[in-house]
Backbone bond lengths (Angstrom), bond angles and torsions (degrees), N, CA, C in turn:
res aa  C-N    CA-C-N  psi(-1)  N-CA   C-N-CA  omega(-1)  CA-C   N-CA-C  phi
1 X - - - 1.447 - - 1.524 107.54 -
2 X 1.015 112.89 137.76 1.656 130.86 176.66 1.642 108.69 -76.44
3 X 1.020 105.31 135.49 1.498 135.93 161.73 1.606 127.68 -94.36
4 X 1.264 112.21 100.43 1.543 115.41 -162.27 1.600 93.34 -118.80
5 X 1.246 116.57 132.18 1.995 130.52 156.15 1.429 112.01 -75.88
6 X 1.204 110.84 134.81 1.260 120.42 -167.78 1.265 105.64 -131.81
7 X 1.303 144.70 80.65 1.281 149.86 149.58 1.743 132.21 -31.50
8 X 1.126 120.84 99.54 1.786 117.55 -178.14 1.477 98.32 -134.53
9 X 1.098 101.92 147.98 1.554 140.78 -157.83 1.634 93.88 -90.24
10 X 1.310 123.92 139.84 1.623 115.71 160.58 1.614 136.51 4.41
11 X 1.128 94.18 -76.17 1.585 108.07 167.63 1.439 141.34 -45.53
12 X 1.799 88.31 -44.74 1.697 109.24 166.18 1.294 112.10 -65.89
13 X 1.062 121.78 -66.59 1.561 126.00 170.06 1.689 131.93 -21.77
14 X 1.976 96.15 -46.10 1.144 89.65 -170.62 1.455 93.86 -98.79
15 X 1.293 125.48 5.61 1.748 123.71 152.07 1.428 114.94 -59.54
16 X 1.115 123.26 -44.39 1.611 126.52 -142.48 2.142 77.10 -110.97
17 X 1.190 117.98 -34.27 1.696 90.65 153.92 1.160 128.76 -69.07
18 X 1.228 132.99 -34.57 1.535 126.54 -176.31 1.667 114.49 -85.64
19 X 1.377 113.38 -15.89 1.783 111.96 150.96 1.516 102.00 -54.06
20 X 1.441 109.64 -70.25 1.149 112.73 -167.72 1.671 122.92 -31.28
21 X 1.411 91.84 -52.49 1.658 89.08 171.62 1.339 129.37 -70.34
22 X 1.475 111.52 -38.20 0.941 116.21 178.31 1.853 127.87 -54.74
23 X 1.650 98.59 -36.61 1.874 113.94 -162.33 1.786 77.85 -97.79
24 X 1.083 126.70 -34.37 1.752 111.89 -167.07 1.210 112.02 72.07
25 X 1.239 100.42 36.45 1.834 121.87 164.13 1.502 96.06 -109.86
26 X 1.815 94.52 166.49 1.189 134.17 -175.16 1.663 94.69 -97.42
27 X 1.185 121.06 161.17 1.416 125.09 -164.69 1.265 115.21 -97.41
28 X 1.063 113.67 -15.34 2.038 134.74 152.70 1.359 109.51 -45.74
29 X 1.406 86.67 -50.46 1.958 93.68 -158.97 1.247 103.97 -81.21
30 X 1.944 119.38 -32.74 1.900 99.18 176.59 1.264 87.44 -88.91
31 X 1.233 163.08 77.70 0.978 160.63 145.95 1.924 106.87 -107.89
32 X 1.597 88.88 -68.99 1.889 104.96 164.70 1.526 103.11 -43.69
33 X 1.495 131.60 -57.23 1.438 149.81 -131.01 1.990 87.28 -71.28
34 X 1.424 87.89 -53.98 1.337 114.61 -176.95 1.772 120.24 -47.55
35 X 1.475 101.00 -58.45 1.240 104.10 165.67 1.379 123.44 -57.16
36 X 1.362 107.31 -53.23 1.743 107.68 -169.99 1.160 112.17 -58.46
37 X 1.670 127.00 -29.05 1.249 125.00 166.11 1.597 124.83 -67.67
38 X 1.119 128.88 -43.95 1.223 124.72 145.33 1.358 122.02 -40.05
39 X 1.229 159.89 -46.06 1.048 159.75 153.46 1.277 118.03 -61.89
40 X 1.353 136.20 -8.05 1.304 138.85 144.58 1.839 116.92 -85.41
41 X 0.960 84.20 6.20 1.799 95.13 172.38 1.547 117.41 -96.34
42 X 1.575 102.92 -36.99 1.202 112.13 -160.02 1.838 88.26 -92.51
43 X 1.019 124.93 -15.24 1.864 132.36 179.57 1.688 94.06 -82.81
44 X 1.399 119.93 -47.48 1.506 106.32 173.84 1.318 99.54 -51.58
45 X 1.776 114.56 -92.14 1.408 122.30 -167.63 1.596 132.89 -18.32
46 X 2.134 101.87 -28.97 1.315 103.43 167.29 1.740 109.82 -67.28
47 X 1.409 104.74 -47.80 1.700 110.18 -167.63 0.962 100.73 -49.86
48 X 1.617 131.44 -51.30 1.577 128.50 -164.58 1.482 109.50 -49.01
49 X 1.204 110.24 -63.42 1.443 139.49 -177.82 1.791 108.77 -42.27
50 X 1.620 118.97 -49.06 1.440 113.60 164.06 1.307 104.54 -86.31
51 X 1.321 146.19 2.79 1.973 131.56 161.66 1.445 102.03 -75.97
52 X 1.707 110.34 -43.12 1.543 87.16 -178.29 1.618 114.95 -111.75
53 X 1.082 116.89 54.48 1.532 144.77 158.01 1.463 93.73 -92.17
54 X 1.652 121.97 -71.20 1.135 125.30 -172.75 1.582 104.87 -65.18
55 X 1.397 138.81 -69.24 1.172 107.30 177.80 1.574 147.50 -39.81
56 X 1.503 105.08 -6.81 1.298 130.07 -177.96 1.193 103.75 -60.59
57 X 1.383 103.88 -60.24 1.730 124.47 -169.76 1.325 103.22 -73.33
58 X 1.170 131.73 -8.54 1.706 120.55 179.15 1.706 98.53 93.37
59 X 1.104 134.33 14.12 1.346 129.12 -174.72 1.203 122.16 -86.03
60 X 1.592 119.14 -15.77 1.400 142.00 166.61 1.772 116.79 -80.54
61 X 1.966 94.45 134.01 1.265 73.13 167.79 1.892 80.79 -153.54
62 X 1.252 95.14 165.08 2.044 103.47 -176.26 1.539 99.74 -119.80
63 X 1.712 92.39 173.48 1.567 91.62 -162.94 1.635 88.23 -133.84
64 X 1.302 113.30 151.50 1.631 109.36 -175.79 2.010 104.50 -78.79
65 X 1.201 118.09 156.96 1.280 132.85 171.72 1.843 115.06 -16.43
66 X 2.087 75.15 -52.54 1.452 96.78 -152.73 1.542 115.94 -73.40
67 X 1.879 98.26 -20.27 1.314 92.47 -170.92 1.788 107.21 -106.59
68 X 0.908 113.42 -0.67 1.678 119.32 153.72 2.132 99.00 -68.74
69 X 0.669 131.83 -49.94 1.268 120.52 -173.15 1.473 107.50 -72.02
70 X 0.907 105.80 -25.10 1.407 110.62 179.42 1.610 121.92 -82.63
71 X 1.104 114.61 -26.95 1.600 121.65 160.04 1.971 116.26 -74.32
């Protein structure tokens, strides 16, 4: 496992303490927590981005409530 320095200025610090207290995490872990969510943001933002590529083209189409229950 890698070892990375992480430098924050006043402000950051006393941010990433008051998560800390607040989530009852260790400052590693919202640190990780932090990343993976960002990087699951940027995996949405791609998907969005190819659904409405495809809806562009007419390649999309939805189905009402009623008729998914109905199959």
């Amino acid at each position: 496992m890698g070892v990375i320095s992480v430098r924050f200025n006043k402000d950051e610090e006393k941010i990433l303490k008051k998560l800390s207290d607040h989530f009852h995490e260790d400052k590693s872990t919202l640190i990780k927590k932090s990343l993976i969510e960002l990087y699951e943001n940027v995996l949405d933002l791609n998907e969005i981005k190819k659904f409405e590529a495809k809806e562009k083209k007419g390649k999309v189409s939805f189905s009402s409530a009623e008729k998914i229950l109905m199959n």
